[in-house]
C-alpha positions as CSV (number, residue, x, y, z in Angstrom):
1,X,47.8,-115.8,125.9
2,X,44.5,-117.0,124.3
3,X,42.2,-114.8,122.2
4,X,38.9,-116.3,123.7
5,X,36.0,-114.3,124.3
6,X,32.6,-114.7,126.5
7,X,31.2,-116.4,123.5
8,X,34.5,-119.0,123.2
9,X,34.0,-119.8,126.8
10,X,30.0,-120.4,126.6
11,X,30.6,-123.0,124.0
12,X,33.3,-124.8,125.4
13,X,31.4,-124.8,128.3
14,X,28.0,-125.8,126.9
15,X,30.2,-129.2,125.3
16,X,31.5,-130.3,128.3
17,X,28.4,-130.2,130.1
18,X,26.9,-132.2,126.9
19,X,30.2,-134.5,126.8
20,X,30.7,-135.3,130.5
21,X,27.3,-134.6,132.0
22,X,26.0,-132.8,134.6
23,X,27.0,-135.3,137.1
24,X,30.9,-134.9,136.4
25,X,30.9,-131.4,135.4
26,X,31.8,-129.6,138.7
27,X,34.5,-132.2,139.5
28,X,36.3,-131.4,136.1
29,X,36.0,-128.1,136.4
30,X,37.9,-128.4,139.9
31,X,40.4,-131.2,138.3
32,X,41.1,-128.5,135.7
33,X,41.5,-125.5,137.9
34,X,43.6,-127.4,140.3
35,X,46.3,-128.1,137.0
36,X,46.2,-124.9,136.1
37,X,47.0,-123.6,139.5
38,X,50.2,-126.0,139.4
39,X,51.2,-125.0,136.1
40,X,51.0,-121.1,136.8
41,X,52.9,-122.3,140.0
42,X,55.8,-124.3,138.4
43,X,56.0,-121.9,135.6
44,X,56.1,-119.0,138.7
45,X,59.2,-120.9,140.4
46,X,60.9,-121.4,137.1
47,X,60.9,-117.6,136.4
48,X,62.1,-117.0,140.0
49,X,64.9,-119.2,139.9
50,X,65.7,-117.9,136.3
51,X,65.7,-114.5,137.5
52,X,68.2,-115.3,140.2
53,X,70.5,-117.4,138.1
54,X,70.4,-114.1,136.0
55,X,71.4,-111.6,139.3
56,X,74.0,-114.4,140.1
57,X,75.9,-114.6,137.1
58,X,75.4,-110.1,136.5
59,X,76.5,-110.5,140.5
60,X,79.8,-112.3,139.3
61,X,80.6,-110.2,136.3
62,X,80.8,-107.3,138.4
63,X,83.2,-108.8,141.1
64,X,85.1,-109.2,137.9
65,X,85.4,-106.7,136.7
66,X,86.0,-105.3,140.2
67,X,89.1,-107.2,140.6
68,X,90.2,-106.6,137.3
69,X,89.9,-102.8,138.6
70,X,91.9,-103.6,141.2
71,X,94.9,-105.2,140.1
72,X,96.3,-101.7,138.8
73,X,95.9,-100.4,141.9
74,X,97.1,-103.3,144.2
75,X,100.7,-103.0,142.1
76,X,100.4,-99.4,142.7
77,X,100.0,-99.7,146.3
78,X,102.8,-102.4,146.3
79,X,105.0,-100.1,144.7
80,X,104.7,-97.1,146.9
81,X,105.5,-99.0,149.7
82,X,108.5,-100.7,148.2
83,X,109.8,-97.2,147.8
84,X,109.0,-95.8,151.4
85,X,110.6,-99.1,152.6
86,X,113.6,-98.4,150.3
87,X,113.6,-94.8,151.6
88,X,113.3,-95.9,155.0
89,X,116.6,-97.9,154.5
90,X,118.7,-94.8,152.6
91,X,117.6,-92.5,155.5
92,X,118.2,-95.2,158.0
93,X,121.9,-96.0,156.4
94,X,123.0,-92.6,155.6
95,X,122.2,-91.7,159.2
96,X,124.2,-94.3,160.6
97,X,127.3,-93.1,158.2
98,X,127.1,-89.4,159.3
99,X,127.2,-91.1,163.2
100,X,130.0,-93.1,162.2
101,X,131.7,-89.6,160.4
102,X,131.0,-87.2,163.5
103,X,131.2,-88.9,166.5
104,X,130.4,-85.2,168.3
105,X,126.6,-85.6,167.1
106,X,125.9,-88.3,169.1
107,X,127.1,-86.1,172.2
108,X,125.3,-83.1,170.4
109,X,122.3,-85.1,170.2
110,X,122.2,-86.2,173.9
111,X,121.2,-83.7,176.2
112,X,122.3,-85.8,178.9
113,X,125.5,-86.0,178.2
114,X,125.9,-82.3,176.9
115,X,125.1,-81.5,180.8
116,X,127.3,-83.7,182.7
117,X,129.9,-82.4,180.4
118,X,129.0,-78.3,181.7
């Protein structure tokens, strides 16, 4: 962050203790450590909360992008069962016309009945 050397530090140092004394010195030096410990903490929680706005929002894009994915094949899946249902219905009608044709299937069909009548 800073470009401060051994030598920086000593004379920053050496004009505190001449500016605030000897007396003072200690208790600003644990009134200054104690703000920079907040700051690195505030400026810790900031980046973690950035970070998980940032996996929110890359969280939501994919769920978008999921259900744009998705729509293709939900209509697909609608269709396919539309035309089983439809199929369902031919089969079902055009098995109730050849009943209605051959009335000697439905005895045919019955093995019941095809006994009784022996």
């Amino acid at each position: 962050m800073f470009d401060i050397g051994f030598w920086e530090l000593m004379i920053i140092g050496l004009v505190a203790l001449l500016v605030v004394g000897p007396e003072r010195l200690p208790k600003l030096a644990y009134t200054a450590g104690k703000w920079l410990g907040k700051g690195r903490a505030m400026i810790g929680s900031i980046k973690t909360e950035i970070d998980r706005e940032m996996k929110a929002d890359e969280l939501n894009r994919i769920v978008e992008e999921q259900k744009k994915l998705l729509d293709p094949l939900e209509s697909v899946i609608e269709e396919t069962e539309g035309a089983m249902n439809q199929f369902q219905e031919n089969a079902t009608a055009e098995d109730d016309t050849e009943k209605q044709e051959d009335p000697e299937l439905d005895d045919a069909s019955d093995p019941s009945l095809s006994e009784s009548a022996k």
